[in-house]
Backbone bond lengths (Angstrom), bond angles and torsions (degrees), N, CA, C in turn:
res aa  C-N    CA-C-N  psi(-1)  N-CA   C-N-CA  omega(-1)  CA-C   N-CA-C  phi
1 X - - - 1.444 - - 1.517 109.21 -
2 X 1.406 122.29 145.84 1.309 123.74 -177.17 1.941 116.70 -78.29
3 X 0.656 126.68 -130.09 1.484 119.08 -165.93 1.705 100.26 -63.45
4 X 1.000 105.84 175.39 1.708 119.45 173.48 1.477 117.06 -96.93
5 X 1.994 90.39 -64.35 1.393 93.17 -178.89 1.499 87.74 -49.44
6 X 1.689 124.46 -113.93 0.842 126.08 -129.61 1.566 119.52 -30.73
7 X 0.949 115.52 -30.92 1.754 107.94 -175.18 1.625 95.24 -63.81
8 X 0.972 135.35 -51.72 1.697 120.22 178.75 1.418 114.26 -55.31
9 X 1.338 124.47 -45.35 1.282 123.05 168.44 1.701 103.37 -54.64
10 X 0.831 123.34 -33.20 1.644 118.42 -175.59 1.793 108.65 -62.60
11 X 1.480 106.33 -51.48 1.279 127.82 160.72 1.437 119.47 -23.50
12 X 1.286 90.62 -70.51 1.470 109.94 -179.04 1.665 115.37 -55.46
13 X 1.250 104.07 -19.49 1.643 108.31 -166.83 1.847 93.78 -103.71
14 X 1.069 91.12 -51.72 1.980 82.94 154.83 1.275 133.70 -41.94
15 X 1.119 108.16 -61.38 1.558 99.97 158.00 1.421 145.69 -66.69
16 X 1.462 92.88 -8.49 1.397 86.67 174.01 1.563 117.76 -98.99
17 X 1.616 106.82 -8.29 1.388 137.16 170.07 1.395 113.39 -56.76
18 X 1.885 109.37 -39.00 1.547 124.23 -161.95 1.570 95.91 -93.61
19 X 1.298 121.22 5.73 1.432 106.72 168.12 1.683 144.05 -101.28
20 X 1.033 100.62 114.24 1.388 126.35 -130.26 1.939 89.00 -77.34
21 X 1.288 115.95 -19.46 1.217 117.71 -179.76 1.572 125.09 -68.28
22 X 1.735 113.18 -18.59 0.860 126.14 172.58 1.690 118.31 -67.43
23 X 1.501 105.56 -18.18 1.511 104.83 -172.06 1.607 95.14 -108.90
24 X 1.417 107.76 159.60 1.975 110.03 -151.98 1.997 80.63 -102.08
25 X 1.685 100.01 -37.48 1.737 91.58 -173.41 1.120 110.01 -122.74
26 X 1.526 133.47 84.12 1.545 119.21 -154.48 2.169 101.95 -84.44
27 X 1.797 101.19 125.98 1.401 112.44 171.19 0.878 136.47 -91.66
28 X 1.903 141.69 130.53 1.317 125.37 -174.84 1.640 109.08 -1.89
29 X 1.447 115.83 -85.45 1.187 125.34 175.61 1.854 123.95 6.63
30 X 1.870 71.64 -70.72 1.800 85.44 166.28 1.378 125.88 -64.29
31 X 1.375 119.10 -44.68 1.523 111.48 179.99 1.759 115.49 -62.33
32 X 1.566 105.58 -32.66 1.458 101.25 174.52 1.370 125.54 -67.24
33 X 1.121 114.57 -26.14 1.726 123.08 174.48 1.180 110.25 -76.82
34 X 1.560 118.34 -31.10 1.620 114.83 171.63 1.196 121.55 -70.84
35 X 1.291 125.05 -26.99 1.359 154.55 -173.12 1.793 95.09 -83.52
36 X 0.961 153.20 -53.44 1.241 160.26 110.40 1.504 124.10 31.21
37 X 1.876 84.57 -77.14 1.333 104.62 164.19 1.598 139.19 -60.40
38 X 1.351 96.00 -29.74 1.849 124.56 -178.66 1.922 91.12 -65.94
39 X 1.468 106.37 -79.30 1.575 104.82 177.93 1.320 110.82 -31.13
40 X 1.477 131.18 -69.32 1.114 118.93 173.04 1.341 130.03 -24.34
41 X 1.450 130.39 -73.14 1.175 156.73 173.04 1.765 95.88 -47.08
42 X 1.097 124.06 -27.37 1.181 118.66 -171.14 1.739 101.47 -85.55
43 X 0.951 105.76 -37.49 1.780 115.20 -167.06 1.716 90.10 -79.37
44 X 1.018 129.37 -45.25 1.314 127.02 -168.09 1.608 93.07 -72.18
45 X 1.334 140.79 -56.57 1.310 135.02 -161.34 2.263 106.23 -61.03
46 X 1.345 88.28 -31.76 1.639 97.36 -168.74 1.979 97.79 -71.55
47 X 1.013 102.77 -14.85 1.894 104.82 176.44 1.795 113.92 -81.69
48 X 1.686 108.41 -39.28 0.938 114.77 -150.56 1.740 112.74 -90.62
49 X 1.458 118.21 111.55 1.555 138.50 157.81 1.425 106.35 19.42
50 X 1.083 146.29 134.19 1.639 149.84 -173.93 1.831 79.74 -75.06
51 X 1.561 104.23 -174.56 1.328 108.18 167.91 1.716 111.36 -112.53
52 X 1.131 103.81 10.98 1.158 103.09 178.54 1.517 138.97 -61.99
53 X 1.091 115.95 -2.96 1.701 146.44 -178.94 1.524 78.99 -90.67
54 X 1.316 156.50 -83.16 1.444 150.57 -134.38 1.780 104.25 -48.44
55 X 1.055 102.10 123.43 1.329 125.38 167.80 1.510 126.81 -64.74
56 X 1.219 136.61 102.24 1.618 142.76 179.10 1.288 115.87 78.14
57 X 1.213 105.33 37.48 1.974 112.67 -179.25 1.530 96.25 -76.85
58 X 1.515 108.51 145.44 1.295 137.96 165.69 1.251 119.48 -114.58
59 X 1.674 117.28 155.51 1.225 129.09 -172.47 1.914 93.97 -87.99
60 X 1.365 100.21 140.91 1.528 103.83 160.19 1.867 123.15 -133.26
61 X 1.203 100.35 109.51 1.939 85.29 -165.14 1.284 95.89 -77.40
62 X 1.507 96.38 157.66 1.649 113.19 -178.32 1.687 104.36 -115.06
63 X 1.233 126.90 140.33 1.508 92.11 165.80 2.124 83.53 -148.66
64 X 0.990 124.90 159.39 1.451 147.16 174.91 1.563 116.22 135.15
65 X 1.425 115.98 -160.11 0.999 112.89 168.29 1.506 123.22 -131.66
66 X 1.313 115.08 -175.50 1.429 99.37 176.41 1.693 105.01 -140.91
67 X 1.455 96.51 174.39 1.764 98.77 -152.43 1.990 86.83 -99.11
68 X 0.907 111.11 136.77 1.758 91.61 172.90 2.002 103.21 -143.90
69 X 1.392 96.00 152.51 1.767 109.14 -175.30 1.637 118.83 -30.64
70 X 0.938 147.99 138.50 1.465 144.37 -170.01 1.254 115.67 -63.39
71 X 1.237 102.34 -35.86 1.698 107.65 165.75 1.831 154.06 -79.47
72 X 1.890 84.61 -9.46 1.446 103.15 151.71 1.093 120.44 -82.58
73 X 1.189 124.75 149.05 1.571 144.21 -173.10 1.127 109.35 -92.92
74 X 1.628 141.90 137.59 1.386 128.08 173.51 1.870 122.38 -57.44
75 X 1.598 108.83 -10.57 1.567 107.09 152.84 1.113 119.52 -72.13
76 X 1.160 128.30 -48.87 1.511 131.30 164.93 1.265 119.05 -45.08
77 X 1.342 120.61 -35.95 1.156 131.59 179.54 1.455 108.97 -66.13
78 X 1.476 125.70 -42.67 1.388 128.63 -151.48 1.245 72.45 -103.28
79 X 1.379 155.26 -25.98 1.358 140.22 -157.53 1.640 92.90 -79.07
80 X 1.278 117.99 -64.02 1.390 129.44 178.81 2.281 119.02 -36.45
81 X 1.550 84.88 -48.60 1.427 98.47 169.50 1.549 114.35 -54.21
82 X 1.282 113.75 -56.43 1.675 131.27 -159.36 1.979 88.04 -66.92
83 X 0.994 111.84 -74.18 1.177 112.17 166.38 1.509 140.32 -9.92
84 X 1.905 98.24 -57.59 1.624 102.30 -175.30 1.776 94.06 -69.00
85 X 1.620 107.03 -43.29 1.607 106.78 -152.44 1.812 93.04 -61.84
86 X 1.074 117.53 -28.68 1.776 114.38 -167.68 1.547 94.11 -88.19
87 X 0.968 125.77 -12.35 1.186 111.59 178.66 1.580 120.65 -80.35
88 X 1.322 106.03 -20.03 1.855 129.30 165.85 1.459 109.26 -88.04
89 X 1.240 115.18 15.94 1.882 125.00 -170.52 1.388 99.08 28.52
90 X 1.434 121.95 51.51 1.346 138.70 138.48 1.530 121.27 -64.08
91 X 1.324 131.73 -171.46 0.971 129.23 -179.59 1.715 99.18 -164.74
92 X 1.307 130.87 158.73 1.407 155.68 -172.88 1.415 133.12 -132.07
93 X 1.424 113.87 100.77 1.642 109.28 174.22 1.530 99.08 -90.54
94 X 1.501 133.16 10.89 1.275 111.65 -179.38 1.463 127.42 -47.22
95 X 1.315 129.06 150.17 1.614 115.72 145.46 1.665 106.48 -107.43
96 X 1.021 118.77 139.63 1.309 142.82 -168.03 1.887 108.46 -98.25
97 X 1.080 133.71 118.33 1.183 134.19 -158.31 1.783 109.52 -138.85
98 X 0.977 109.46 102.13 1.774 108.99 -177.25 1.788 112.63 -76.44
């Protein structure tokens, strides 16, 4: 695979691409380019180094909820989640509960 950073920075711009909250009326159009974007982000995540080499990582629990666009789905939702945290070669024991 070619650089690292940049492929996470790419990530990162994916996701912020896949957010569907930014658009007021999201159109086929839109879901297919997001859908687009997800594969992408998906092929780039399947290249990229576990994080397990990182030096002095800590656990941080998360617990609340969050408010999200009417038109994401709570898969989409967890798809979007799984994503940002791998995109920081983080990792997630969450379970996600609608």
């Amino acid at each position: 695979m070619g650089n690292e950073t940049a492929s996470r920075v790419k990530l990162a711009d994916l996701a912020d691409n896949m957010n569907l909250t930014r658009i007021s009326n999201a159109t086929e159009v839109d879901k297919e380019r997001i859908k687009k974007y997800s594969e992408t982000a998906d092929r780039i995540m399947d290249v990229l180094p576990y994080a397990d080499s990182t030096p002095n990582r800590h656990l941080v629990e998360v617990n609340g909820v969050a408010e999200v666009h009417p038109l994401i789905t709570s898969n989409a939702f967890a798809d979007m989640f799984i994503a940002f945290i791998e995109a920081h070669g983080w990792f997630s024991a969450a379970a996600l509960r609608t």
